[in-house]
C-alpha positions in Angstrom: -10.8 -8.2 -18.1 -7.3 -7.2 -18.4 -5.2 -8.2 -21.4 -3.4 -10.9 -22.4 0.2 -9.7 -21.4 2.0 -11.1 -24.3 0.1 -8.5 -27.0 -1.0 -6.0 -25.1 -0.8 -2.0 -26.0 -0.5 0.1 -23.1 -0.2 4.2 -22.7 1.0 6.0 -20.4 0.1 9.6 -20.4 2.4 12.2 -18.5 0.9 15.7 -18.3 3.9 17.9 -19.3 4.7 20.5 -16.3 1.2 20.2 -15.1 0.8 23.0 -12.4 2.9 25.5 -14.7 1.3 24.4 -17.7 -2.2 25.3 -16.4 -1.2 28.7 -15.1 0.4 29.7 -18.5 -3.2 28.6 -19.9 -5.0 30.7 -17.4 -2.4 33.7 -18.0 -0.5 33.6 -21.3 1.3 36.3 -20.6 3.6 33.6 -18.5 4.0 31.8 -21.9 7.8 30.9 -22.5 9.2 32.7 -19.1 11.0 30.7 -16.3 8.1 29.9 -14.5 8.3 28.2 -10.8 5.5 27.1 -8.5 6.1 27.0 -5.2 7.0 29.2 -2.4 10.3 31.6 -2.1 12.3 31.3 1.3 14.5 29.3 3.3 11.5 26.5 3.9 9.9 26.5 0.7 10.6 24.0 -2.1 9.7 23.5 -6.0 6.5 21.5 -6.6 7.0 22.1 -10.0 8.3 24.6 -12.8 7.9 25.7 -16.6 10.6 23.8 -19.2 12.2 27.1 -19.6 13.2 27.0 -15.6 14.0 23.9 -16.1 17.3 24.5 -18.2 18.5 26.8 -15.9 18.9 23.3 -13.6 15.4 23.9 -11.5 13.9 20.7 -10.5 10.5 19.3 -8.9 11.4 19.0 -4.9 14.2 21.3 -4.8 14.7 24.3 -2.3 13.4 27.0 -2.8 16.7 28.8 -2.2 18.3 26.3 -4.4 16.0 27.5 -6.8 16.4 31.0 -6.4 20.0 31.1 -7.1 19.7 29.3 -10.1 17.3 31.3 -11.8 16.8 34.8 -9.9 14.4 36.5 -12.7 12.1 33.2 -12.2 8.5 34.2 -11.9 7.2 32.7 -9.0 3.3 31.4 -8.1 2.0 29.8 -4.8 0.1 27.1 -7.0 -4.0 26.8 -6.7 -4.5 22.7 -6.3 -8.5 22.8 -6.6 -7.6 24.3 -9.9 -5.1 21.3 -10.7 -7.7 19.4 -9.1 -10.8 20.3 -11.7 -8.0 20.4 -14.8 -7.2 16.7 -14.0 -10.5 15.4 -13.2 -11.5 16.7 -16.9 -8.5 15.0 -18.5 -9.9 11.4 -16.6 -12.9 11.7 -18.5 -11.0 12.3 -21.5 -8.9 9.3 -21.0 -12.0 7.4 -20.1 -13.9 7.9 -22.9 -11.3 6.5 -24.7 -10.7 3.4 -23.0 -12.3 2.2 -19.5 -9.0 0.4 -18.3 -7.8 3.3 -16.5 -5.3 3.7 -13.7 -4.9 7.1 -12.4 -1.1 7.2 -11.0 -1.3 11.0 -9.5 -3.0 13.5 -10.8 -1.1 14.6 -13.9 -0.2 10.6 -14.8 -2.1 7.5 -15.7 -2.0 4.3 -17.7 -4.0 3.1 -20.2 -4.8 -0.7 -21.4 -5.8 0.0 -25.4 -5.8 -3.5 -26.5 -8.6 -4.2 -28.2 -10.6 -0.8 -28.0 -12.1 -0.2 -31.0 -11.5 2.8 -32.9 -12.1 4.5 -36.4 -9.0 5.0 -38.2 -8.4 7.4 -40.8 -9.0 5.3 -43.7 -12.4 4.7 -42.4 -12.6 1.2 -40.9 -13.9 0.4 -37.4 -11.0 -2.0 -35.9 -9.8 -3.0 -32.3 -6.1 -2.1 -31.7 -4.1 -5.2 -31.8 -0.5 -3.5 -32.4 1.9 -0.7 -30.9 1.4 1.3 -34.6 -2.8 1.3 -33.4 -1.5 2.2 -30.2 0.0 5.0 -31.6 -2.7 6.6 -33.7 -4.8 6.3 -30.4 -2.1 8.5 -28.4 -2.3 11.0 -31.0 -6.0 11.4 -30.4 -5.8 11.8 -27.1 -3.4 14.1 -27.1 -4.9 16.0 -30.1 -8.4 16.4 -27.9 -6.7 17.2 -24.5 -4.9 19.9 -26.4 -8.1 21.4 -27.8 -10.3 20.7 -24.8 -7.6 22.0 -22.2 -5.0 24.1 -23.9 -2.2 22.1 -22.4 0.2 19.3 -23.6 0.7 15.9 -22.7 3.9 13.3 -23.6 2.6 9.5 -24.2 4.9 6.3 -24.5 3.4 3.0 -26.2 4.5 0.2 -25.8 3.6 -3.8 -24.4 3.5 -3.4 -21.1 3.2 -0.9 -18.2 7.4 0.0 -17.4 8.3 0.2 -21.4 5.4 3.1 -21.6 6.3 4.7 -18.4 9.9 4.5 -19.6 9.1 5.5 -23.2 6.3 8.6 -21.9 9.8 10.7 -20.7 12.0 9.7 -23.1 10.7 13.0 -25.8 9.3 15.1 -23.3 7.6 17.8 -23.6 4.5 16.8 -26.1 6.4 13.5 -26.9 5.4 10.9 -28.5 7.4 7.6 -28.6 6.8 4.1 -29.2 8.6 1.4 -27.9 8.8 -2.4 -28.4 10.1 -5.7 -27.2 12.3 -5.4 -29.9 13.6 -1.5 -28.9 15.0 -2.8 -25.8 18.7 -3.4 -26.3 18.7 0.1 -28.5 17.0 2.3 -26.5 16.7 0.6 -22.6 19.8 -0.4 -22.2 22.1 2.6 -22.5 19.4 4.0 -19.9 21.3 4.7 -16.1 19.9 2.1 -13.6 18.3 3.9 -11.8 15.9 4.1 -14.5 14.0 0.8 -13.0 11.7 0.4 -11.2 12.7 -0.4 -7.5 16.5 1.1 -8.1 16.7 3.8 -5.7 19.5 5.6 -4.0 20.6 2.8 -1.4 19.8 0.3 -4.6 22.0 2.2 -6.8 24.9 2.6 -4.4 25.7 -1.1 -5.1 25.2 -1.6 -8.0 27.8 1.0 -9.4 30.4 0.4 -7.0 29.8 -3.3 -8.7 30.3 -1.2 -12.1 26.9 -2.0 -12.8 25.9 2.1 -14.2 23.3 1.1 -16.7 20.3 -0.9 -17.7 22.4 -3.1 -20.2 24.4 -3.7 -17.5 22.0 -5.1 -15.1 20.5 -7.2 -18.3 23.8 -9.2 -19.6 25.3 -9.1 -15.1 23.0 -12.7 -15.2 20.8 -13.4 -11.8 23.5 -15.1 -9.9 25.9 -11.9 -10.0 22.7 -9.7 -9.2 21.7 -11.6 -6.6 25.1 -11.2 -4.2 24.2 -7.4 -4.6 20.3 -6.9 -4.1 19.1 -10.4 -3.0 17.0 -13.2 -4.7 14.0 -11.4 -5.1 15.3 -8.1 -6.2 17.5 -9.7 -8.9 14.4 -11.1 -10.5 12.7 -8.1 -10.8 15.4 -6.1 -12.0 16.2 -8.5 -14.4 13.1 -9.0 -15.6 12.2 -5.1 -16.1 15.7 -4.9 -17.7 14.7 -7.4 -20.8 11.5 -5.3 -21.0 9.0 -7.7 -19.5 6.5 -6.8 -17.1 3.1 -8.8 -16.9 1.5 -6.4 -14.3 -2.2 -5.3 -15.9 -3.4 -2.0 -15.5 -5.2 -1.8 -12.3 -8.6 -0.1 -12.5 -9.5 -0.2 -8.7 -6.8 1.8 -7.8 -8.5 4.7 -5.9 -7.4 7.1 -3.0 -6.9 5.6 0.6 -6.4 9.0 2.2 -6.7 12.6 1.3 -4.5 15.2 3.2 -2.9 18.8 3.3 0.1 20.3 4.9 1.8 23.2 5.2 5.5 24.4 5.8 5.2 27.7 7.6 8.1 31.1 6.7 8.3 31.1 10.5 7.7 29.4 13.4 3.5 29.6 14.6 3.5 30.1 18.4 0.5 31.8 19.0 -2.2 29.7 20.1 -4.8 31.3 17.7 -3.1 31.0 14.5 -1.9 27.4 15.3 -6.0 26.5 16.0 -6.7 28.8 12.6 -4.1 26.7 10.5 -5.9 23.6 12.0 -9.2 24.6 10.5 -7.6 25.5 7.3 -6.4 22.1 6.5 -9.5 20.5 7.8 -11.6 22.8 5.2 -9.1 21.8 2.8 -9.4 17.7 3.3 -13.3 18.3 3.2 -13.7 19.9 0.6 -11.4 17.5 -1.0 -13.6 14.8 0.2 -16.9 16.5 -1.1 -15.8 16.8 -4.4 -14.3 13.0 -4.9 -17.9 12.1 -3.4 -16.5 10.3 -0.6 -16.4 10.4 3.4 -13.3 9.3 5.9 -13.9 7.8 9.8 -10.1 8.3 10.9 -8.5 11.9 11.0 -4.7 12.1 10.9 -2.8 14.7 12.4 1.1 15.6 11.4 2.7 18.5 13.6 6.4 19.2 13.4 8.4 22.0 15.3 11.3 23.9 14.5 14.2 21.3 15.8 12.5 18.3 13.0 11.0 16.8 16.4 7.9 15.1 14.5 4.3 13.7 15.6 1.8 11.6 13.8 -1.1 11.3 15.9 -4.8 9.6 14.5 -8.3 9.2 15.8 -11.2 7.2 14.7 -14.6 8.8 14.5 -18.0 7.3 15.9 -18.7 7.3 11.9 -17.6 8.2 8.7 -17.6 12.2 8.0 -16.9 14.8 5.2 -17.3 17.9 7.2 -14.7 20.2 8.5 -16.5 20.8 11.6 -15.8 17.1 12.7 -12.3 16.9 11.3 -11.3 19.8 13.0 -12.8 19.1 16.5 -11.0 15.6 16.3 -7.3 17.5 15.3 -7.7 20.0 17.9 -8.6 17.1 20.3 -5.3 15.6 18.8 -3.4 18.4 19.6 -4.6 18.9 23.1 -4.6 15.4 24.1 -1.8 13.7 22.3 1.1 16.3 21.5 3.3 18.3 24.0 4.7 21.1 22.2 5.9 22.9 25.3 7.4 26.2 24.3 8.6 24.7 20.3 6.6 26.4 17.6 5.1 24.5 14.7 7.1 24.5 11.6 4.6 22.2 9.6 1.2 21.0 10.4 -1.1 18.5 8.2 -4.0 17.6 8.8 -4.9 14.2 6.8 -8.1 11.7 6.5 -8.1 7.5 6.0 -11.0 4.9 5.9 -12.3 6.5 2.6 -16.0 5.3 2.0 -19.2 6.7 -0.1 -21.3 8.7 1.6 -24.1 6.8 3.5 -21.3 4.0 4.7 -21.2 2.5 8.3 -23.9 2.2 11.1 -26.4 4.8 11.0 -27.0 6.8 13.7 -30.0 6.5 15.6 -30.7 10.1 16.5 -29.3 12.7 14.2 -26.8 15.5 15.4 -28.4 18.6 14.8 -25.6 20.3 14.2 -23.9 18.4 11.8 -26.9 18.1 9.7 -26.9 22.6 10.0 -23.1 22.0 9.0 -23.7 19.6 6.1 -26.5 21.6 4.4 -24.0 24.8 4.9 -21.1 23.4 3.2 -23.4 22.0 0.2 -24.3 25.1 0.2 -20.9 26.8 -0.5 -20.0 24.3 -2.3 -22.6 25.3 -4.9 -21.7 28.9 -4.6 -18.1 28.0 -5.2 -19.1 26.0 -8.5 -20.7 28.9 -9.6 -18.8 31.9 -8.8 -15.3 30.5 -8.1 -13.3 29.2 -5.5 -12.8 32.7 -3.5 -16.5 33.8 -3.8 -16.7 32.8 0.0 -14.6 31.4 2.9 -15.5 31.4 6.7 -15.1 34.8 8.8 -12.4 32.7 10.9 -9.9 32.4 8.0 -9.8 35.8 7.0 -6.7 37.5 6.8 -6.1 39.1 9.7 -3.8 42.6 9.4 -0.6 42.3 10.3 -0.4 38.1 9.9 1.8 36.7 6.9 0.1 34.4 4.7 0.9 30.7 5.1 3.3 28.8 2.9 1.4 26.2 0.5 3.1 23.1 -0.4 1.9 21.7 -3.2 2.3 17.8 -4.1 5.3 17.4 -6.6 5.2 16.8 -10.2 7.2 16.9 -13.9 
């Protein structure tokens, strides 16, 4: 049941660096270089970087180039996301032994409802947390065990609700730990920028400082009336109400995936028919594998193909029944791209392919006579799943994706985080 909103003690737990941070663990030898993961070139960008990039100005989403110029001894890695993948999954079970009011926000970030969970504390009693200071000795546990499980660090803000701890989870970054209450607000909120809230972006913000309105304090003591002629009704409530430090929102444990994809920027142009239909069945291996391993299946397949001059597509199709096997996926994208996409003589600058309609396995109308095939395919990809588990993730790969000599590799674009 979630907790009463007026005493609650909420984390939120903000992997520091993740991507970086779990290469330095796998290769110390990276320890305290500029460290950048992503790809170099004109089309790449920064999915993430080390804290020592970082204060050469290198940010999460920036190009590549951008990048590049501002710190040119950088070490650079492509990233390896069912790495990031296995590394998160084992900080979830981390978090939920701790508490089972869990929501995952990405996979380096999640908030946690503490209220109530009882815990021993040092002196030796066994008590429930009813206060921010028992929130506290909680988010020093956590972070104590990640650090011994996993090698890496994590920043945690406590506070009574969900924004304060986001807020208060960046404000002592890395490995910070910072407490913040109802009563922190005018201190420490307020001389925040206002873009700081939540639902203040770019086209938000563009108002509200030509209004003079450049800080949180600002948008607190501006009164609804005043907000209001800038963002409307509705906004001027919500933005008021975050900047007082009250949000009644409960953490949301049924917050799970509702589609699992992968794209790719390319370093040039693919025109050749073959590699196109090769970088098709890449992604598709990608988003079932991805679907094996979360236990899950998908009936719609997405497919996201954009050429050289920005012209975009975003095509879908909905299988006869739910699948989590490349072999189906891909048939359905190449159908995509045959049917539903004129590329003429553009190449493809980025192509993604994507699933929706997550289910368990076993979902939907059964079939009533079994494909042959697909039950060959199914038992193959357990199979190297297995194999995978046991002797890594390049212990085996299909003859059709092997490097051919002569071809470039293809840029990897890696979800963004800090």
């Amino acid at each position: 049941m979630p907790s009463d909103p007026r005493s609650r003690v909420i984390l939120h737990l903000d992997m520091d660096a993740f991507y970086a941070a779990v290469e330095v663990r796998e290769n110390p030898a990276l320890a305290g270089r500029p460290l950048i993961i992503g790809h170099r070139g004109r089309r790449g960008v920064v999915s993430t970087c080390s804290y020592e990039a970082r204060r050469f100005g290198v940010r999460s989403a920036m190009p590549s180039v951008t990048a590049e110029r501002l710190c040119p001894d950088a070490t650079w890695l492509p990233g390896r996301m069912e790495l990031y993948v296995d590394v998160s999954h084992a900080i979830r079970r981390i978090l939920q032994d701790a508490t089972p009011l869990v929501e995952p926000l990405s996979i380096d970030e999640a908030f946690l409802d503490m209220t109530g969970v009882a815990v021993a504390f040092p002196e030796g009693d066994l008590r429930a947390a009813a206060t921010l200071e028992d929130g506290r000795f909680m988010a020093l546990r956590l972070k104590a065990r990640i650090r011994a499980e996993q090698g890496l660090t994590a920043s945690v803000g406590v506070a009574p609700n969900k924004f304060l701890a986001k807020v208060a989870s960046d404000m002592e970054k890395p490995d910070g730990l910072v407490v913040l209450g109802a009563e922190d607000v005018p201190i420490r909120l307020w001389p925040l920028a206002v873009d700081r809230l939540w639902g203040v972006g770019p086209r938000t913000a563009e108002p509200l400082r030509a209004a003079g309105i450049t800080t949180i304090g600002h948008v607190a003591r501006a009164g609804h009336e005043r907000l209001a002629a800038i963002v409307g009704d509705a906004s001027a409530a919500h933005l008021g109400a975050l900047s007082r430090g009250e949000d009644d929102r409960p953490v949301d444990t049924s917050r799970e995936a509702k589609s699992i994809s992968e794209e790719r920027t390319y370093a040039e142009d693919l025109r050749d028919a073959d590699a196109i239909d090769r970088a098709l069945l890449e992604r598709a291996e990608g988003v079932a594998r991805a679907l094996r391993r979360e236990g899950l299946t998908a009936r719609t397949v997405h497919l996201k193909v954009r050429t050289g001059d920005f012209t975009t597509w975003t095509r879908a199709h909905t299988l006869p029944a739910p699948t989590d096997l490349a072999e189906t996926i891909v048939r359905a994208a190449r159908a995509l791209l045959r049917d539903r996409i004129r590329l003429g003589r553009k190449g493809v600058r980025l192509l993604g392919v994507g699933v929706s309609g997550l289910l368990p396995p076993g979902s939907g109308q059964p079939t009533l006579f079994r494909d042959a095939a697909e039950d060959r395919a199914g038992r193959a990809a357990r199979a190297t799943d297995a194999l995978r588990a046991r002797m890594g993730e390049e212990a085996v790969t299909r003859a059709r994706l092997l490097d051919k000599p002569g071809t470039r590799k293809i840029a990897r674009t890696l979800p963004s985080v800090d």
